[in-house]
PDB file with SEQRES, HELIX, SHEET and CRYST1 records, atoms N, CA, C and O in Angstrom:
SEQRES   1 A   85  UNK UNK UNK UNK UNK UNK UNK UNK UNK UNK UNK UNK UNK          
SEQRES   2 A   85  UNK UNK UNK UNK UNK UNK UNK UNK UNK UNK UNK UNK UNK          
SEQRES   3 A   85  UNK UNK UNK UNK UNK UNK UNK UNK UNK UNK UNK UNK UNK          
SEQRES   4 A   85  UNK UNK UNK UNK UNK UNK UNK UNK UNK UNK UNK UNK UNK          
SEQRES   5 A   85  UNK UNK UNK UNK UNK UNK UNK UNK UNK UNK UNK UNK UNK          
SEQRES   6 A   85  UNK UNK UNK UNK UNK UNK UNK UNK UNK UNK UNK UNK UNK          
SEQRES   7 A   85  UNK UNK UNK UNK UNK UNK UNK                                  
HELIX    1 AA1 UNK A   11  UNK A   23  1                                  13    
HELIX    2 AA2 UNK A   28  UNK A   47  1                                  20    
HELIX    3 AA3 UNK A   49  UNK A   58  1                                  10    
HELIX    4 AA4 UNK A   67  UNK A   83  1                                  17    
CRYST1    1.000    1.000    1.000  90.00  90.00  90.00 P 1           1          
ATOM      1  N   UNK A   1     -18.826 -21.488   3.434  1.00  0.00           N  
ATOM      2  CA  UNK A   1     -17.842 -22.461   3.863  1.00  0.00           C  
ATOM      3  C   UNK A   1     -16.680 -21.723   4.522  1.00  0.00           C  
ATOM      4  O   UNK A   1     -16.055 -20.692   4.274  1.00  0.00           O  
ATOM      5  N   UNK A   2     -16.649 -22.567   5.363  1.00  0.00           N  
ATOM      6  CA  UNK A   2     -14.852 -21.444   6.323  1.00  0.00           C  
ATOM      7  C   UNK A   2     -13.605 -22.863   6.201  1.00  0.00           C  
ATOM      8  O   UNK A   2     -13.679 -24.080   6.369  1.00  0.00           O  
ATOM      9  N   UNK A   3     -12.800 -22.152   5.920  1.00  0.00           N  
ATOM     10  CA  UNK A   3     -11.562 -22.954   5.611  1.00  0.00           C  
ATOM     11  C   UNK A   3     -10.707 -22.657   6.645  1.00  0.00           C  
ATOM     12  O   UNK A   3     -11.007 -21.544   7.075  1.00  0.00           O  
ATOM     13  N   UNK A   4      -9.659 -23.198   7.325  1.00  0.00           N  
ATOM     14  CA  UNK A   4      -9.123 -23.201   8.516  1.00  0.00           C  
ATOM     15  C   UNK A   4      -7.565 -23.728   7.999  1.00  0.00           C  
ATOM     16  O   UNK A   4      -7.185 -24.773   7.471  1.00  0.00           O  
ATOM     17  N   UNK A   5      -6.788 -22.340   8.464  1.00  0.00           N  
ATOM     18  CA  UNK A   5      -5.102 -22.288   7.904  1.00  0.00           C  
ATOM     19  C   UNK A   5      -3.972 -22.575   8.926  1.00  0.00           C  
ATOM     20  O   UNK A   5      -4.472 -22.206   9.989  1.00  0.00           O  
ATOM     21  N   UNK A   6      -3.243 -22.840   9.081  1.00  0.00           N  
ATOM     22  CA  UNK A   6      -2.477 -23.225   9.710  1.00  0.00           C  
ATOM     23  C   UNK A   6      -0.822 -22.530   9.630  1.00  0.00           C  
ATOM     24  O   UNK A   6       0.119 -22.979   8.976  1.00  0.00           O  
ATOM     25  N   UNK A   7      -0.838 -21.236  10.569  1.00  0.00           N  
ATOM     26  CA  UNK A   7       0.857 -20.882   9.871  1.00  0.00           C  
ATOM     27  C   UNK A   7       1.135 -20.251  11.229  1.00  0.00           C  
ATOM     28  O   UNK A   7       0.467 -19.694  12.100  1.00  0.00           O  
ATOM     29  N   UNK A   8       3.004 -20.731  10.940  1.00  0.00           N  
ATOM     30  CA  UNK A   8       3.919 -20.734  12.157  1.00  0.00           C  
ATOM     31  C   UNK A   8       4.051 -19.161  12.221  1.00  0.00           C  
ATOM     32  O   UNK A   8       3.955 -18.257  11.391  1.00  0.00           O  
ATOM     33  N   UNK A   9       4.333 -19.240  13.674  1.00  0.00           N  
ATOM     34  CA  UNK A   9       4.491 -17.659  14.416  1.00  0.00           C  
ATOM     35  C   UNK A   9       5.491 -17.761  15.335  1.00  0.00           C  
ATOM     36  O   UNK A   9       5.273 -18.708  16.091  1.00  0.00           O  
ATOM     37  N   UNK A  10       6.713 -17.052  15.634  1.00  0.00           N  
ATOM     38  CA  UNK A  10       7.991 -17.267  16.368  1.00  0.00           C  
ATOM     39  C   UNK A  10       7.076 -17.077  17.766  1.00  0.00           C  
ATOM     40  O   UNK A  10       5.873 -17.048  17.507  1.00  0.00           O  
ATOM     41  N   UNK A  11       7.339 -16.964  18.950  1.00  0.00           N  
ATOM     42  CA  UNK A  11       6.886 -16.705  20.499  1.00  0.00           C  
ATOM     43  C   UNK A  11       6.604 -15.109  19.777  1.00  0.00           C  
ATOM     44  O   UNK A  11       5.439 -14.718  19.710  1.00  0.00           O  
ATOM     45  N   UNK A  12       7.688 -14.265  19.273  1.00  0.00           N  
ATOM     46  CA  UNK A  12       7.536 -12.416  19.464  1.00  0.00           C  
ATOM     47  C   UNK A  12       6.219 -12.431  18.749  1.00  0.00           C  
ATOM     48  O   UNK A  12       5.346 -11.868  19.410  1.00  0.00           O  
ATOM     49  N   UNK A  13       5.805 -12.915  17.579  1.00  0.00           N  
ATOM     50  CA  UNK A  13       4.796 -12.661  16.846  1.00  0.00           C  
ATOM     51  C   UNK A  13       3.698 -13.183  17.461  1.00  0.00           C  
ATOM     52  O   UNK A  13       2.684 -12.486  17.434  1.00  0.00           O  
ATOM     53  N   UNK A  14       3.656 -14.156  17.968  1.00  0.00           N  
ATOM     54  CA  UNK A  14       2.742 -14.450  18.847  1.00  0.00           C  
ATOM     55  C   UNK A  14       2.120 -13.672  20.144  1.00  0.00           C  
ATOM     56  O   UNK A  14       0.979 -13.488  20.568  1.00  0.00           O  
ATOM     57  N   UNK A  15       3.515 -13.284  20.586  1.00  0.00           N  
ATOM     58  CA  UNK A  15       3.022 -12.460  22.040  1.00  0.00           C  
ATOM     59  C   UNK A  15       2.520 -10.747  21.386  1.00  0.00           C  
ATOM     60  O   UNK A  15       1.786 -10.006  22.040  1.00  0.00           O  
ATOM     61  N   UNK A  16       2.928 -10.480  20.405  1.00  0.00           N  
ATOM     62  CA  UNK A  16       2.322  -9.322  19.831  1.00  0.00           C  
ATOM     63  C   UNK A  16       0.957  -9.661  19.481  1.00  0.00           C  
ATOM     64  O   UNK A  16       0.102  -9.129  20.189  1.00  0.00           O  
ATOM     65  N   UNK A  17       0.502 -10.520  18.432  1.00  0.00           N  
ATOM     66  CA  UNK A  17      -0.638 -10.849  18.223  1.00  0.00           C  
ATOM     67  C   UNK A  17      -1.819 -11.091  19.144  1.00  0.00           C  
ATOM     68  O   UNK A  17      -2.975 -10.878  18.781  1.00  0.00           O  
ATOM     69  N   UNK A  18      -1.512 -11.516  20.280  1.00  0.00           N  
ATOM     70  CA  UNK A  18      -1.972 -11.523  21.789  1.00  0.00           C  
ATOM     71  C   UNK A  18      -2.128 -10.172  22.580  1.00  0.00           C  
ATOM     72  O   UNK A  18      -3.118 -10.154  23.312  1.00  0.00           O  
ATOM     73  N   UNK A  19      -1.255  -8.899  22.581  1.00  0.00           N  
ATOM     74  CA  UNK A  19      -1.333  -8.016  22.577  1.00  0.00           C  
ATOM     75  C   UNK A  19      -2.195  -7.278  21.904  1.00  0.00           C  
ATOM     76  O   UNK A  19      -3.021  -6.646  22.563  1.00  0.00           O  
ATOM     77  N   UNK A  20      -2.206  -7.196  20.673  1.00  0.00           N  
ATOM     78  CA  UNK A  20      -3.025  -6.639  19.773  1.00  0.00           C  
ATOM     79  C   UNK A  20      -4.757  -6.684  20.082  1.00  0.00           C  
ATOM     80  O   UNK A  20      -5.641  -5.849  20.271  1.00  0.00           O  
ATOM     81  N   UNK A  21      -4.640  -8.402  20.000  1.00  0.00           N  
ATOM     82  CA  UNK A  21      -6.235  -8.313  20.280  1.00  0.00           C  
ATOM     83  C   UNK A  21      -6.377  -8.495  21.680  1.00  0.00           C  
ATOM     84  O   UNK A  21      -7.605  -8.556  21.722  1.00  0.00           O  
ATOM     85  N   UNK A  22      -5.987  -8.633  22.912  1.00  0.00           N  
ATOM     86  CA  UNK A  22      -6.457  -7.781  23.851  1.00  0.00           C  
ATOM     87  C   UNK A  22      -6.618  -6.445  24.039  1.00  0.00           C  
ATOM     88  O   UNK A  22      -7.516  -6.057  24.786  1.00  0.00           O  
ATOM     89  N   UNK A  23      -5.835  -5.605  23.438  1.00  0.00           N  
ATOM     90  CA  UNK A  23      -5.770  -4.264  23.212  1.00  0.00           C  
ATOM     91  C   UNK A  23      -7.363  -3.873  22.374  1.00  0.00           C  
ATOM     92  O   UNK A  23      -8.123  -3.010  22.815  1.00  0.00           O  
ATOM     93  N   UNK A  24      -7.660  -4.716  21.078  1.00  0.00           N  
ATOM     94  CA  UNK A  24      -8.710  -4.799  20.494  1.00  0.00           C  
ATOM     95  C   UNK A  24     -10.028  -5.000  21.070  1.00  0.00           C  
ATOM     96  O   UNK A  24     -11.136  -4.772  20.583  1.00  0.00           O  
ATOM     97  N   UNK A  25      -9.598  -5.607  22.534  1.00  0.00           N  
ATOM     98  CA  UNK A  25     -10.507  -6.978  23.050  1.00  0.00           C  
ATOM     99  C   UNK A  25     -11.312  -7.658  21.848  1.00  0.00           C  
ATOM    100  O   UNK A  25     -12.467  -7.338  21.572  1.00  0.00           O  
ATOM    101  N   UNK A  26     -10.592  -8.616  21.174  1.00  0.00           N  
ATOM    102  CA  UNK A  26     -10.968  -9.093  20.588  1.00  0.00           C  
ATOM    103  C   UNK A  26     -10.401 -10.623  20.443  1.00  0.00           C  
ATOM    104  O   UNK A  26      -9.239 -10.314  20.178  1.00  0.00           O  
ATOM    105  N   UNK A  27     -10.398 -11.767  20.433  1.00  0.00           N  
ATOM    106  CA  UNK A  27      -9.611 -12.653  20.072  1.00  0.00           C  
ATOM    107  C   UNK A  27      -8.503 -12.464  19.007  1.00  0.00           C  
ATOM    108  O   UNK A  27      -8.591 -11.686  18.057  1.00  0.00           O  
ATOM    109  N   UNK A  28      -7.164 -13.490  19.354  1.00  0.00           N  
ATOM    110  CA  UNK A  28      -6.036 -13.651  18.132  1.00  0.00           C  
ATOM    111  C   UNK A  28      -6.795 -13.677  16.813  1.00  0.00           C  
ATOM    112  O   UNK A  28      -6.735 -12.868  15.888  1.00  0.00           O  
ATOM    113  N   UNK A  29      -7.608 -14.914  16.944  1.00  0.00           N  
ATOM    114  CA  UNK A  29      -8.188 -15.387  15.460  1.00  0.00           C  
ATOM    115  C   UNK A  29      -9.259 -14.003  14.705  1.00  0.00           C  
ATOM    116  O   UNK A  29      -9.282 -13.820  13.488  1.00  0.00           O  
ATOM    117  N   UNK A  30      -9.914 -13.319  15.502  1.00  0.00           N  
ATOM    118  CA  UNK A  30     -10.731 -11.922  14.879  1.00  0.00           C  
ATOM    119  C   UNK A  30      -9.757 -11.045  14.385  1.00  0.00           C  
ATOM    120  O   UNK A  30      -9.944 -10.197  13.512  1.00  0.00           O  
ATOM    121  N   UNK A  31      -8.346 -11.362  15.181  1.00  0.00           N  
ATOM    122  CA  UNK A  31      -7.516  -9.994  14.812  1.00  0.00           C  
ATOM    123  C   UNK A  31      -6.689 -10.182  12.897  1.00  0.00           C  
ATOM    124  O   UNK A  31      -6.351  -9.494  11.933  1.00  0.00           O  
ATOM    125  N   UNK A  32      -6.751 -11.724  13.410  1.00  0.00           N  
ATOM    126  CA  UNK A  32      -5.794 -12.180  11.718  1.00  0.00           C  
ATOM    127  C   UNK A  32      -6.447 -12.179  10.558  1.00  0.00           C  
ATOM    128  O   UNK A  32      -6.102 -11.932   9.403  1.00  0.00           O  
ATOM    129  N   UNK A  33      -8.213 -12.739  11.441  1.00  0.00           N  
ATOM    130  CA  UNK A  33      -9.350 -12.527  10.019  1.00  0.00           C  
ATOM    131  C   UNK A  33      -9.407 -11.439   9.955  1.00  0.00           C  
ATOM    132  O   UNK A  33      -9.399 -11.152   8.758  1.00  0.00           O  
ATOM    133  N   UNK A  34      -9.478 -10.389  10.680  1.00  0.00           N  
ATOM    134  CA  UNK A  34      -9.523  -8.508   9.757  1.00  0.00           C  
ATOM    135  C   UNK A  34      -8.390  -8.617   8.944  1.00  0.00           C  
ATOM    136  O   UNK A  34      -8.432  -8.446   7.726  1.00  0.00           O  
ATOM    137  N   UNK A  35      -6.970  -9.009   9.828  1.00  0.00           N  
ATOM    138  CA  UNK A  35      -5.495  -8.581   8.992  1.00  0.00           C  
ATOM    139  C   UNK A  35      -5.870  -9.067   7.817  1.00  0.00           C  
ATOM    140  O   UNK A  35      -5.552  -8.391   6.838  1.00  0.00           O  
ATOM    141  N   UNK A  36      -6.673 -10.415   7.572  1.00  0.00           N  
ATOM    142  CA  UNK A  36      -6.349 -11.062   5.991  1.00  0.00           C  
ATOM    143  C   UNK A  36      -7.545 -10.636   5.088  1.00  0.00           C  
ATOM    144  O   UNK A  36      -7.353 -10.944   3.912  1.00  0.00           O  
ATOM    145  N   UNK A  37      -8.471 -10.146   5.277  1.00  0.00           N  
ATOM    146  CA  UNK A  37      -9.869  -9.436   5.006  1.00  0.00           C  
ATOM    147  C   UNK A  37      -9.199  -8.130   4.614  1.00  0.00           C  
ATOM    148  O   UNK A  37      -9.385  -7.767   3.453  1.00  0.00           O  
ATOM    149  N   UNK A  38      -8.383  -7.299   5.471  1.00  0.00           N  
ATOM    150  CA  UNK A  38      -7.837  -6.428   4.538  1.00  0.00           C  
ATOM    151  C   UNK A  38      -6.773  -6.163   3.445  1.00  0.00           C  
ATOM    152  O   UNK A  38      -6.611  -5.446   2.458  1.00  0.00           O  
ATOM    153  N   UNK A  39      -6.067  -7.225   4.223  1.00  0.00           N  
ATOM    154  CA  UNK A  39      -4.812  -7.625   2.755  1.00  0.00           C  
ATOM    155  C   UNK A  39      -5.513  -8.094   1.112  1.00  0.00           C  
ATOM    156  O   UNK A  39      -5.152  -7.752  -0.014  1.00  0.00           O  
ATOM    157  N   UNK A  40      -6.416  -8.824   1.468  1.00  0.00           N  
ATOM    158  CA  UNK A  40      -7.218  -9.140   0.533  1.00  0.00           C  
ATOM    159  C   UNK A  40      -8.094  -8.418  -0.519  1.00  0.00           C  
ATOM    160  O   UNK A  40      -8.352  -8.709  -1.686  1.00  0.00           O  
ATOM    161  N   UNK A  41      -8.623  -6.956   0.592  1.00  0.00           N  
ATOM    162  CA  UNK A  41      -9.284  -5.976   0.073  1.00  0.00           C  
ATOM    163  C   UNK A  41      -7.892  -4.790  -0.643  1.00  0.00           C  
ATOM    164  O   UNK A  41      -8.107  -4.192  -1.697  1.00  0.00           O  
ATOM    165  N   UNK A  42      -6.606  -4.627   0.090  1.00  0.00           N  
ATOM    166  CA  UNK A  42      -5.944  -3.784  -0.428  1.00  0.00           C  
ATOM    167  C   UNK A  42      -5.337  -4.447  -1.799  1.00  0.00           C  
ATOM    168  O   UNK A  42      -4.853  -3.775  -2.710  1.00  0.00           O  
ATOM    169  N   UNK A  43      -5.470  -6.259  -1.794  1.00  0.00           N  
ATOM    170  CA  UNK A  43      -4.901  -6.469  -3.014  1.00  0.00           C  
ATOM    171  C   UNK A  43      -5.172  -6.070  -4.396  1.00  0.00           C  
ATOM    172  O   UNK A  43      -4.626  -5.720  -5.442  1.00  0.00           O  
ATOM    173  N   UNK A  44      -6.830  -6.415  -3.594  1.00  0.00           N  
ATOM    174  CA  UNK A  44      -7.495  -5.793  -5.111  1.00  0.00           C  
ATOM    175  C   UNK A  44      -7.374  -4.736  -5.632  1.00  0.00           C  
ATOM    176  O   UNK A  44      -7.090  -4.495  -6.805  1.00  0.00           O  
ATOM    177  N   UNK A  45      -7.654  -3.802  -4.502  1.00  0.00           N  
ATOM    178  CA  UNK A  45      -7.692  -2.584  -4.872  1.00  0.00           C  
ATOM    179  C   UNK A  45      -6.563  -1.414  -5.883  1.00  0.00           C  
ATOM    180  O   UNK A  45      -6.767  -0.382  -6.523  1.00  0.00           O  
ATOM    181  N   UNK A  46      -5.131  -2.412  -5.523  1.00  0.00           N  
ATOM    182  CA  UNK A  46      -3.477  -2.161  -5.639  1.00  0.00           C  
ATOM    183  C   UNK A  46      -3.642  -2.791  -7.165  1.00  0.00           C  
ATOM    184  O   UNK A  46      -3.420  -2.042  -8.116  1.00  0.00           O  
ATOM    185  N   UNK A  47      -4.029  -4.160  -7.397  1.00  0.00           N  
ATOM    186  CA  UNK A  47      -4.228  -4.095  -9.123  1.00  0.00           C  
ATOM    187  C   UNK A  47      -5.031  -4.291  -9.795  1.00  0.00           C  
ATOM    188  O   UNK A  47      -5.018  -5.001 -10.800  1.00  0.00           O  
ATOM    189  N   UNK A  48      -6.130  -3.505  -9.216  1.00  0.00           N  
ATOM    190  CA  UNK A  48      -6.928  -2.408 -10.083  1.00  0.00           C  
ATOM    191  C   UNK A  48      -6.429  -1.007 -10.439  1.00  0.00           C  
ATOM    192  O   UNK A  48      -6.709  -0.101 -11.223  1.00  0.00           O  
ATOM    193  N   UNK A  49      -5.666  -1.247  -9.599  1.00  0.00           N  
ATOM    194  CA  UNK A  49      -5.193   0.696  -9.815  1.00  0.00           C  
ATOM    195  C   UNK A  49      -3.998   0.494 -10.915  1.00  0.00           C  
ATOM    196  O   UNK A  49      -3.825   1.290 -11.838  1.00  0.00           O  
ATOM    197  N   UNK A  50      -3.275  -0.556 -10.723  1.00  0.00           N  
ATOM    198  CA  UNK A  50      -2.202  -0.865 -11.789  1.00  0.00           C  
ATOM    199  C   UNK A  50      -2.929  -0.953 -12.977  1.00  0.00           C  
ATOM    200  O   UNK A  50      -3.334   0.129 -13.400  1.00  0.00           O  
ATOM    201  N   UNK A  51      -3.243  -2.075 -13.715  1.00  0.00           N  
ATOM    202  CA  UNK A  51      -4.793  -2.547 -14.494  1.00  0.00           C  
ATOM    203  C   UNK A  51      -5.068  -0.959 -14.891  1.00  0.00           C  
ATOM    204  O   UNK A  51      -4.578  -0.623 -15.969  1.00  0.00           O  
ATOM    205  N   UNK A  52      -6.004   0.355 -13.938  1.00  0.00           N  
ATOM    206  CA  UNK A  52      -6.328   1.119 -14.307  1.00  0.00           C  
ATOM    207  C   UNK A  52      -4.796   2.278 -15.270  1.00  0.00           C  
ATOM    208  O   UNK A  52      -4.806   2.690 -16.429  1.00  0.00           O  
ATOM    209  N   UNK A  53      -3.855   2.440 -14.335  1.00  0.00           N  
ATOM    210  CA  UNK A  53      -2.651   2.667 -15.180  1.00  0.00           C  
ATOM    211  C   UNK A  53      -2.029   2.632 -16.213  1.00  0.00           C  
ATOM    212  O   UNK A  53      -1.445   3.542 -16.802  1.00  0.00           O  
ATOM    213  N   UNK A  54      -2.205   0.955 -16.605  1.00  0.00           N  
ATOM    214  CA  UNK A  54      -1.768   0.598 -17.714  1.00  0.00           C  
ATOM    215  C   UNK A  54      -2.735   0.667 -19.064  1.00  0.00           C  
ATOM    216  O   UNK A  54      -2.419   0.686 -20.253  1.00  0.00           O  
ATOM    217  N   UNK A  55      -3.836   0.693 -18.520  1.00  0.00           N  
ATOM    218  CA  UNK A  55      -4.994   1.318 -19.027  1.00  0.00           C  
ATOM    219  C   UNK A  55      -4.715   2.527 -19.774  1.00  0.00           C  
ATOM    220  O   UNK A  55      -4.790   2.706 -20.990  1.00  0.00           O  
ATOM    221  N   UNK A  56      -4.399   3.287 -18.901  1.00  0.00           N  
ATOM    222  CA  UNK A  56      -3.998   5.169 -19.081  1.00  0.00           C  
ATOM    223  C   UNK A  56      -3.440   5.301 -20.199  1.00  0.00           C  
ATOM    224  O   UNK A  56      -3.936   5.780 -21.219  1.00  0.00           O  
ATOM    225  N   UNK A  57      -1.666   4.594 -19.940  1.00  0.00           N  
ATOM    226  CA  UNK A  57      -0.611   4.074 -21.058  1.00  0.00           C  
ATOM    227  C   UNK A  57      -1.242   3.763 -21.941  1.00  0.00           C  
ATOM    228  O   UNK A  57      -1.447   4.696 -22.718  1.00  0.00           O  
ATOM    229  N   UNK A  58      -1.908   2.353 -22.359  1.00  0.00           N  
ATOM    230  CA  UNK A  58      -2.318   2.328 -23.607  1.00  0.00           C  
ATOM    231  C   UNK A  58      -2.953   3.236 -24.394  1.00  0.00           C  
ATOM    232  O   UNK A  58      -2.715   3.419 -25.588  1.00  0.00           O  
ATOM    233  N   UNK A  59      -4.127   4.065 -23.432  1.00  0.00           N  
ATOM    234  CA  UNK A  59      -4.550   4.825 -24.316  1.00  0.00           C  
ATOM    235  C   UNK A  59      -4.343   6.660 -24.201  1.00  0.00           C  
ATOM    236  O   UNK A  59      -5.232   7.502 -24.075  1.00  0.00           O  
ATOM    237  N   UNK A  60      -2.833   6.864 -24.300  1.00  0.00           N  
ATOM    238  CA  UNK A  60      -2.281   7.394 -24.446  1.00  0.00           C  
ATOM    239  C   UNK A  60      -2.423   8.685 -22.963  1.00  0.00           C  
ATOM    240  O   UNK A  60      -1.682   9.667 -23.013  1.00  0.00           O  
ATOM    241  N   UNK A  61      -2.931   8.604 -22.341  1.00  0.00           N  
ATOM    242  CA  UNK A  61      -3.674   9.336 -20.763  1.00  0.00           C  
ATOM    243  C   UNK A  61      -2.036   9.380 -19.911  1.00  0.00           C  
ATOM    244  O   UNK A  61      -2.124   9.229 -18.692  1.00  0.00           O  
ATOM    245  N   UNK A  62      -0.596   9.572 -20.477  1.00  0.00           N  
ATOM    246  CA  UNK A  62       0.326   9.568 -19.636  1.00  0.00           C  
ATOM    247  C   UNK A  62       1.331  10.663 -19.607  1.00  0.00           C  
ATOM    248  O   UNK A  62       1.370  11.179 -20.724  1.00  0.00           O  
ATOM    249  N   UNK A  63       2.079  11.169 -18.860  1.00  0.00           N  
ATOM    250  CA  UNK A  63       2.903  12.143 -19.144  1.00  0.00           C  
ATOM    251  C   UNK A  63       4.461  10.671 -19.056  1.00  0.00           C  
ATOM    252  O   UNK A  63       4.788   9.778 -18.275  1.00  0.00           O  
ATOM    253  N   UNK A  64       5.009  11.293 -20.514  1.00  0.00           N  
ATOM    254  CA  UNK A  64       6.499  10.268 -20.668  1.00  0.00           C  
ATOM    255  C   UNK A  64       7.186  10.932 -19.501  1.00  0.00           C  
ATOM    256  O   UNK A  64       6.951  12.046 -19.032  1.00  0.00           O  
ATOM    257  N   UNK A  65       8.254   9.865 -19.047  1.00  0.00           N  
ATOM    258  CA  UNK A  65       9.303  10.111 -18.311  1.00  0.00           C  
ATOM    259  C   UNK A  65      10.383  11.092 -17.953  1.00  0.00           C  
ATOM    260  O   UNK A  65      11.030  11.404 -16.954  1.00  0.00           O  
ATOM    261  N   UNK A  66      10.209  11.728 -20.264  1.00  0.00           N  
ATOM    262  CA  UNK A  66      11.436  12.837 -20.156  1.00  0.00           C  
ATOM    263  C   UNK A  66      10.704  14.538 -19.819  1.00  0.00           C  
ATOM    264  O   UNK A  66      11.171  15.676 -19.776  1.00  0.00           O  
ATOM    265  N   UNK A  67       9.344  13.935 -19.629  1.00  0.00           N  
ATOM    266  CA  UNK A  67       8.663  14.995 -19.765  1.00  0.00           C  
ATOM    267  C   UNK A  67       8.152  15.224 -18.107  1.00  0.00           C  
ATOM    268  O   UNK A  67       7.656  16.293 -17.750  1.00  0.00           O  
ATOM    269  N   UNK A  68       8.322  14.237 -17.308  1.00  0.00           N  
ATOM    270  CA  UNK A  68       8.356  14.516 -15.986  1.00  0.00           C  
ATOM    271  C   UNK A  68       9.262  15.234 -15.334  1.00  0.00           C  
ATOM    272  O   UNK A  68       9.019  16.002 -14.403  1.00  0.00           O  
ATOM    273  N   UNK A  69      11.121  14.824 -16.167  1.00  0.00           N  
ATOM    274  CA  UNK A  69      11.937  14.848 -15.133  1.00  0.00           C  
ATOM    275  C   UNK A  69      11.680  16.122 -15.583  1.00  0.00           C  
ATOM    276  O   UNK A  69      11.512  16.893 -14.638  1.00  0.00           O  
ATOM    277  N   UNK A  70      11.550  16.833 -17.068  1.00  0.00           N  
ATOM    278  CA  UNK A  70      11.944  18.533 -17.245  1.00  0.00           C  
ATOM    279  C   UNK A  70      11.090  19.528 -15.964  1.00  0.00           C  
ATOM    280  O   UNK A  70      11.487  20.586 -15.475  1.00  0.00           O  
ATOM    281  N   UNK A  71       9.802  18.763 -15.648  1.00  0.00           N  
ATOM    282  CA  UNK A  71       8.913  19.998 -15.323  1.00  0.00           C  
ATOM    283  C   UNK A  71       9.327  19.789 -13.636  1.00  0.00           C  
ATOM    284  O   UNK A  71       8.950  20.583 -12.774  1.00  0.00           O  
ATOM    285  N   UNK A  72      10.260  18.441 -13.317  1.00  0.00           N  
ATOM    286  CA  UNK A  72      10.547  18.347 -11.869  1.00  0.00           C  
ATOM    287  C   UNK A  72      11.704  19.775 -11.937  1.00  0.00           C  
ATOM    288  O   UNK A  72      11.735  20.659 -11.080  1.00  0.00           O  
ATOM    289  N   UNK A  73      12.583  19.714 -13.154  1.00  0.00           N  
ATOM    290  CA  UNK A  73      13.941  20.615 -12.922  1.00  0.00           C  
ATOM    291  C   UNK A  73      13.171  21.752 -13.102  1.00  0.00           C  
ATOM    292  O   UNK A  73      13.295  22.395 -12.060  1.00  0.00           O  
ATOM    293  N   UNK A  74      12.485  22.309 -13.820  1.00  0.00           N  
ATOM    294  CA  UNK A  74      11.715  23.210 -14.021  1.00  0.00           C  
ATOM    295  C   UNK A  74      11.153  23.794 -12.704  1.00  0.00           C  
ATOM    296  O   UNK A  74      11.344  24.970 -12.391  1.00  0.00           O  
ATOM    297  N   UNK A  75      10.512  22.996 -12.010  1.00  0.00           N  
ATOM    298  CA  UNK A  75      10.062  23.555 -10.486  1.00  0.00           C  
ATOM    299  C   UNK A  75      11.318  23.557  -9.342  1.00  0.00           C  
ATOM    300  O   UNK A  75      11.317  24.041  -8.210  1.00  0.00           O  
ATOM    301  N   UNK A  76      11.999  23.096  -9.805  1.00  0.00           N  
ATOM    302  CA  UNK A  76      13.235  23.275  -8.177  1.00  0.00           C  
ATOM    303  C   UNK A  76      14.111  24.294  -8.663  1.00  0.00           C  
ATOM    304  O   UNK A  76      14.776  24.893  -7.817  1.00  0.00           O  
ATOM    305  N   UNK A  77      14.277  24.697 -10.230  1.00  0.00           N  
ATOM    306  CA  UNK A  77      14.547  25.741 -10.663  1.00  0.00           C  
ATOM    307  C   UNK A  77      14.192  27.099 -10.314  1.00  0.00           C  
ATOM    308  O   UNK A  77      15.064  27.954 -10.159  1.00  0.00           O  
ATOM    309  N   UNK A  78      12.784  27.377 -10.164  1.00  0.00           N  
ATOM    310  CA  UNK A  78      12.033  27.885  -9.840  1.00  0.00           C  
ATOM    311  C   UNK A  78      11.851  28.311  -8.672  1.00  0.00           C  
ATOM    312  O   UNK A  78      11.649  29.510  -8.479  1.00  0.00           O  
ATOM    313  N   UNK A  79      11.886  27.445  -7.702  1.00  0.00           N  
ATOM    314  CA  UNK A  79      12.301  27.265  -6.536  1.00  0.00           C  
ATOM    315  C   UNK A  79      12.960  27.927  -5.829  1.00  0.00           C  
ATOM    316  O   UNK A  79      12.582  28.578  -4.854  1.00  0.00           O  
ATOM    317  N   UNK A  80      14.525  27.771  -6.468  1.00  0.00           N  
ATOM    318  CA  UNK A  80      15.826  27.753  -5.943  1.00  0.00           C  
ATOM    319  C   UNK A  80      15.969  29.676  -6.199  1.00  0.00           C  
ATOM    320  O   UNK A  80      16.539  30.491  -5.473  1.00  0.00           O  
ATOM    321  N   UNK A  81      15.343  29.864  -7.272  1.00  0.00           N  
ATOM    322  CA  UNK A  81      15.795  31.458  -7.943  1.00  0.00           C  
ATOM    323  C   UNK A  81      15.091  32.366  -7.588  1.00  0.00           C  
ATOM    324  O   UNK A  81      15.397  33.508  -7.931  1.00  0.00           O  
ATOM    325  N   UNK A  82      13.747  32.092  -6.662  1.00  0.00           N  
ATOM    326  CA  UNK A  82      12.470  32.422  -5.647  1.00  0.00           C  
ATOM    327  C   UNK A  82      13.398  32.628  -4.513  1.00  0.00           C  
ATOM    328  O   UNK A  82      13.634  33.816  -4.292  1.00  0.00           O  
ATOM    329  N   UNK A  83      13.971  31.792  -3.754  1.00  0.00           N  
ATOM    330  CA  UNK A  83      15.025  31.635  -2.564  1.00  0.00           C  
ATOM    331  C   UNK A  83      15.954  32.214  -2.514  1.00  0.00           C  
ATOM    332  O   UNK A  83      16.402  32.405  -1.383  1.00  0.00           O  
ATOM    333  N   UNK A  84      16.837  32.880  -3.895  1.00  0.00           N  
ATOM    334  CA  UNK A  84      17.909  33.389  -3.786  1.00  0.00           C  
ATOM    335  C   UNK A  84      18.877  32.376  -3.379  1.00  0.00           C  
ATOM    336  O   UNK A  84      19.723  32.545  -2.501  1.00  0.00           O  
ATOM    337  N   UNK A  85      18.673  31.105  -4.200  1.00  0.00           N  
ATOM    338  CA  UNK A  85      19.964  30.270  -3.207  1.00  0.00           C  
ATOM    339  C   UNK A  85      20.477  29.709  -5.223  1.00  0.00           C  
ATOM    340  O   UNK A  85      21.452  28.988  -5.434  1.00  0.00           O  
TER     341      UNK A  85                                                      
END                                                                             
């Protein structure tokens, strides 16, 4: 089944979108079904990876916060005394 959407576009977005898929040679409408085919695919993908994260957290797979910032000062420390600055 194909469902058919309806959404406003100022003239600029329009004349870009027109651009695009001639540039594509492709029609407006091929260019918005990829755009939304991939928004769709990056959604998932964005919280699954969260989902997988919080995952981590629960089961204990995380480095805490205070234990990030030390090993960030730790390396620019490091850094800085390498440099002579």
């Amino acid at each position: 089944m194909t469902a058919h959407l309806t959404i406003p576009l100022d003239d600029a977005q329009k004349a870009q979108l027109e651009t695009i898929a001639e540039f594509r040679n492709e029609t407006a409408e091929a260019v918005v079904s990829q755009a939304v085919q991939d928004l769709i695919a990056y959604d998932q993908w964005f919280r699954e990876a969260v989902e997988k994260g919080r995952q981590d957290v629960r089961e204990g797979r995380a480095v805490p916060h205070e234990e990030v910032v030390a090993m960030a000062k730790a390396r620019r420390l490091k850094r800085e005394s390498a440099s002579g600055t």
